[in-house]
Each structure stands twice: as C-alpha cells, then as structure tokens.
Steps between C-alpha positions, in 0.01 A plus 500: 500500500742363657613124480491488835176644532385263261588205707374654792154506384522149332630372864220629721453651825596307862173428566459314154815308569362391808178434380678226234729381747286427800218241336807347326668422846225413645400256228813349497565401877126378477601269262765329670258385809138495325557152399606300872171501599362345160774233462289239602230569286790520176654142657149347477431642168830359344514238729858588626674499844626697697876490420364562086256796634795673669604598140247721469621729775867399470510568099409831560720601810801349309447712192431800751810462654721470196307772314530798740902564480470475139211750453707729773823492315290530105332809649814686469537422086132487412236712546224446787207550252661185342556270752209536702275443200683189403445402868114526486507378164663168693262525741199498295629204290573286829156629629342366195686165479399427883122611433518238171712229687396171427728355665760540807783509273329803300440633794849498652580679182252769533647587840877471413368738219293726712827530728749592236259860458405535874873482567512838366237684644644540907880595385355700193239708718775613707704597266223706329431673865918557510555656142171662407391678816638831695723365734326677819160278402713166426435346833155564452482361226692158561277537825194434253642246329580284875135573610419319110697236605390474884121484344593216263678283733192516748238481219674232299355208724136638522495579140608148375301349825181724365510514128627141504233375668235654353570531168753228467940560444499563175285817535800616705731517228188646247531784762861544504518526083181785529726711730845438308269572205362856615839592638693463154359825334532690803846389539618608190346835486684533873865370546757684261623332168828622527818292588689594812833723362840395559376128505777223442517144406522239801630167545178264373641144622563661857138572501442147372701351816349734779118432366614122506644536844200667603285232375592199626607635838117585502444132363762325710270662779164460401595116426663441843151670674337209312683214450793596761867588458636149468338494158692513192256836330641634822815485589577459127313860376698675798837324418453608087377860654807524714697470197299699257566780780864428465515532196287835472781654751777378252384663213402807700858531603615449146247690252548809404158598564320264720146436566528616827754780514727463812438880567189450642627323788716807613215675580453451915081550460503266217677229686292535805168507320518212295583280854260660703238454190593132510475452852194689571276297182561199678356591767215669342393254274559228760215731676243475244586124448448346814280771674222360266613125575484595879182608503379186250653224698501653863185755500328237310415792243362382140789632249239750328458634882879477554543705202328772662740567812729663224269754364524756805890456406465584182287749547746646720778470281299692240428830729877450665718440167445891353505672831829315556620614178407813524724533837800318355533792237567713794650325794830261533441115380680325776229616772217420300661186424598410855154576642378264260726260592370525859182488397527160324711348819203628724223357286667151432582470878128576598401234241726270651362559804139566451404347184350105491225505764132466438495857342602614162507889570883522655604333183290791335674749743867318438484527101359849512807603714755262294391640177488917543829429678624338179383811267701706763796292396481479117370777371769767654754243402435488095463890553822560642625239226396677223637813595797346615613336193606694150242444242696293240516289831097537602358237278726198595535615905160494531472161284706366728343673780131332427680153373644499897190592620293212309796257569426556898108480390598098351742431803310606795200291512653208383792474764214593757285225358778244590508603816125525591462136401857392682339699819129324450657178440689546828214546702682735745372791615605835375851677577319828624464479840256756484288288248144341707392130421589270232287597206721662264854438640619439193366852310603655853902342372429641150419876617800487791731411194336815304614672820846414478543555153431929564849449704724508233306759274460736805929460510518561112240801530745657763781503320244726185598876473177696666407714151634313188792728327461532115747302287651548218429784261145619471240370306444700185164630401364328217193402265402240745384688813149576569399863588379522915186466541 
C-alpha cells in the first residue's frame, strides 16, 4: 500500500469532510449572534451596562478578525488536522469559561477565547473544500459550507432568543462545548495530518501589524457606533490602526518572505474578489442587522417574532448555496456574480421602498431576495479564487479573502447605524421618493445606501475575466486530497 493510499483512507471521503465541516460552520456563526438577544439578561446578572456588555460581543469579533489571516496564512506550513483541532479545542475552553462565568470579566474572557478557535473554522472549511476535494465538486462543496453559514446567521438570534430564555445564557455556551466536543474525534479521523509540501517560512511581525490593523479599525468602529467618532477609543484605535497598516506595507515591501506575498495581488480575479467580497458583506450584514430592528421598532414586532422574518432567508440560502455551487463549477463567475449583484440592488431598493408600514412580510420578501442574491455573489467568487491562485498561495489568499469579507461584516452595520440615528434624529422624511409615509424613513435611508453601495462592486465585477484562468503551475497530487465521493 501505497503512502498515498494510506492517507487517502485516513482523510475520508467528500461527504465526510462535509459532514465535519458543515455543523462546525454552522456552530460557529451561531455563536457570534446567539448572545444579542440575552445581553440584558447577562447585564442584570452582573449588574453591568451597556458600554461593559458590549465586550461580550466585541471580544469575540476582535479576536475573529485578527485570527482568520493568521489561520489562512498557517494553513500553508501546518497541517489542517492540526489547526482545526486546536481551534475547537479553543472553542470548547471559551465555551466552558462562559458557561462557568462568574463574572463579566470571566466572561469577556470566555468569548475572546471562544473567538481565537472560531476564527479558524470559516477560512479553514474553505480551504479543506479547495485542497481535499475534486476540483469539478469544489463549488459544491464551498456551496455547503455558505448554506452552513446562511443557516447560522438566521438561526443565531432565535437560538440565543430560545435557549436563552428558557433555559437561561449559560446553557448556550453548555451547548456550544457538546458540539465542539462531538466534532473533535470526527475531525481528526477526517482532515489529513500531513503538512502542505513546498511550505516556507513567512514574515510573523507583518502578521502581527495587519491583525492589529484589523482590530482596532474594527474597534475604532464599533466605539464610534457607541460613543461617536469624536471620542478618543475612536479616533485614537483608527489613527494607531492606520499606522499599524503602514507599517505592515513597509515590511511587506522589505521582507524577504512576507506575510502576505505581493504575488497574490497580480492575480486580476484575486483583486476583484476580495473588493467585491468587501463591498457586498456590508451590505449583507447591514441586511440582517437592521431588517430585524425594522420590523422591532416600526412593525412593532417582539424581537423573538422579529427573529423569525429571517428564517425563510435562511432557509433559502440553505437550498440556494449548493445549487449555486454546483453551477459555478461549470459556468463563468462574472455572470453569476453580476446577477447577484442585481439581485441585491433590486431587493434593497424594494426594501427601501416597501419595507416600514404596518406589515412585516415585505421585510420578509426584501431579506429573502437580499440574501440568495448574496450567495450568488460569494460563493462563485471564493471558487474562482481558489482555482485562480497557485496553492503555496491558497491558504493566505483566501485568509485574506475571508479577513476582507468579515472586515465589511464589522464596517457595514456600524457606518449604517450612524446614519439611521443621524436620519431619525433629523426627523425628515426619507430620500426615496418612491418611499410612502413617515414610518421608517430612516431604515428606508439605510437600505437606499445598501443600494448604492452594489454601484461600485457591479464596476469592479465588470472589469472580472468571465471563466477564471489557472495560475501558476498546477497543484500537485498529494497525501492530502480526499478520494470523490
């Protein structure tokens, strides 16, 4: 026997990858929203406010953010059975500190914790899909993963809403260590042991700077949403974050292998997809933010009830994602990607336009539209990425790839949140012309922004090659790949 064929039957079939990598996406995007909805139950508990109890969310995403370029660019030295047990091990720790909290600081802790392993999960899963599946079932397969993550988003509200309620927060994180638990064996008995070949050293302080950078330009704008931009966590995080990202393209110019190598940026596809991935998460997670507010504070839904105008979206999202997959293994990216496009410009406009009278269903019908026209964005994008890009090159483009993606996740509903409460405080009506009555002017502001944003990525997706051409010399066959199947 071969030690290929050893490997091989260590690694698993595609279904078994899948079957690892799905509940782990989906238990990690859950875990980023379960806990909005039980923040006020944690503040009375500890007796904190609000500015304290946005630690518990902001721990995590800051963590998150810094995490994924690192786990991207370590893929390509260290093997994937490796890293992604460390990262549930992580996870299960923070899930156990949060469930044994007695306090917010503990707390905090658990989450910053619980984000350094969930950071690897979403950039880690796609690699998986890119290196260890045929390449004629890889948009499939990252197809699976986005319908994982389209679930989670919509289910992370009515899970922590539900669970929390009944059974009380910490029984959310109880629930997040059983599944990190059960998926450790598996995971191990699935994902490869061996290191990717030809790996080289990188440029560690680099990666220091950029995750710094990364941070507090998160920070700076999570602390302007809440305290505003005059403040000195504000302006002061995105002055330090300016010049941490300085810094990180001095030493990339100057090292002789950076953390980032410069080579991925020649590649016309790559370029394009990590703007268009940035500019299309802002507008879909400004979606799932303030369609649920909309339908709170202008529908007069409770929040468990406005948690459940996502589902149908979700649902969606989960039939769509695979199917869309599927085609992108077959067809060019830039139409897929353009009709997507559309799609989201369509569906924001008719929320603008529609969405904020006395009924909740066309902000059912808006997010529905917003969000399969999203997974017709992304998901032929990191597909035509990952074949676009060498594979000593796969690990740290798509790091980067998912780090611009979650960086666009941070940015868009907190610039959007400055300007819903500029436009409420205003007390004009909306700019849509089209837009009937007062309710809701301001969320009617919000989606016409969302609108405007597709502009600039419908320009970039133009200028995208139709079919993406392969670069660079071709992957070899190795230990690591998983039989089809």
């Amino acid at each position: 026997m071969t030690p290929t064929s050893t490997a091989t039957e260590r690694t698993g079939s595609g279904p078994a990858l899948l079957a690892v990598l799905l509940p782990a996406m989906l238990a990690t995007v859950i875990a980023s929203d379960m806990v909005n909805l039980v923040l006020p139950s944690i503040g009375a508990e500890f007796g904190a406010s609000e500015a304290e109890l946005a630690w518990v969310v902001t721990g995590f995403l800051l963590t998150f953010s810094v995490g994924i370029p690192f786990y991207g660019r370590i893929s390509d030295r260290v093997s994937l059975r490796r890293l992604f047990a460390f990262a549930l091990l992580a996870y299960a720790a923070g899930s156990l500190i949060c469930a044994l909290a007695p306090d917010l600081l503990v707390l905090v802790l658990g989450r910053i914790v619980m984000g350094v392993g969930a950071a690897a999960i979403p950039v880690l899963s796609i690699i998986a899909v890119t290196r260890l599946m045929p390449e004629d079932k890889r948009g499939m397969g990252i197809g699976v993963v986005s319908a994982a993550a389209g679930i989670g988003t919509a289910a992370g509200p009515a899970v922590g809403g539900g669970i929390g309620q009944s059974l009380g927060w910490p029984a959310l994180f109880w629930l997040m260590l059983a599944v990190a638990c059960v998926l450790l064996p598996v995971t191990l008995r699935v994902l490869p042991g061996g290191a990717p070949a030809g790996a080289e050293r990188f440029d560690l302080p680099g990666g220091i700077l950029l995750g710094l950078g990364a941070g507090l330009i998160l920070f700076g704008i999570t602390q302007a949403q809440v305290a505003g931009l005059t403040a000195p966590t504000s302006w002061g995080s995105l002055v330090v974050a300016i010049v941490a990202i300085a810094l990180f393209g001095w030493r990339t110019a100057r090292s002789a292998q950076p953390f980032i190598p410069p080579a991925l940026f020649t590649h016309q596809i790559y370029r394009a997809g990590v703007v268009v991935a940035f500019l299309a998460m802002i507008i879909n997670l400004g979606g799932l933010v303030f369609v649920p507010l909309l339908v709170v504070d202008v529908n007069g839904l409770e929040p468990r009830a406005g948690a459940l105008v996502m589902i149908p979206a979700g649902v969606a999202v989960a039939i769509v994602s695979p199917l869309i997959g599927r085609l992108a293994d077959h067809t060019g990216t830039r139409l897929l990607v353009l009709t997507g496009l559309a799609a989201v410009g369509v569906f924001a406009l008719f929320l603008s336009t529609f969405a904020g009278g006395t009924s909740a269903i066309p902000a059912g019908v808006g997010i529905f539209g917003l969000s399969v026209g999203f997974v017709c964005v992304m998901t032929p994008i990191i597909s035509a990425v990952a074949s676009a890009l060498p594979a000593d090159q796969v690990g740290a483009g798509l790091g980067i790839l998912q780090g611009a993606q979650f960086l666009g996740a941070g940015t868009g509903p907190a610039l959007f949140g400055v300007l819903v409460t500029a436009r409420q405080q205003s007390g004009s009506g909306a700019i849509n012309p089209l837009h009937s009555g007062h309710e809701g002017a301001a969320f009617s502001d919000v989606f016409l922004a969302m609108a405007v944003v597709v502009i600039p990525a419908l320009i970039t997706t133009f200028r995208m090659h139709s079919t993406p051409a392969p670069a660079g010399p071709p992957r070899p066959a190795d230990s690591s790949a998983c039989p089809p199947g």
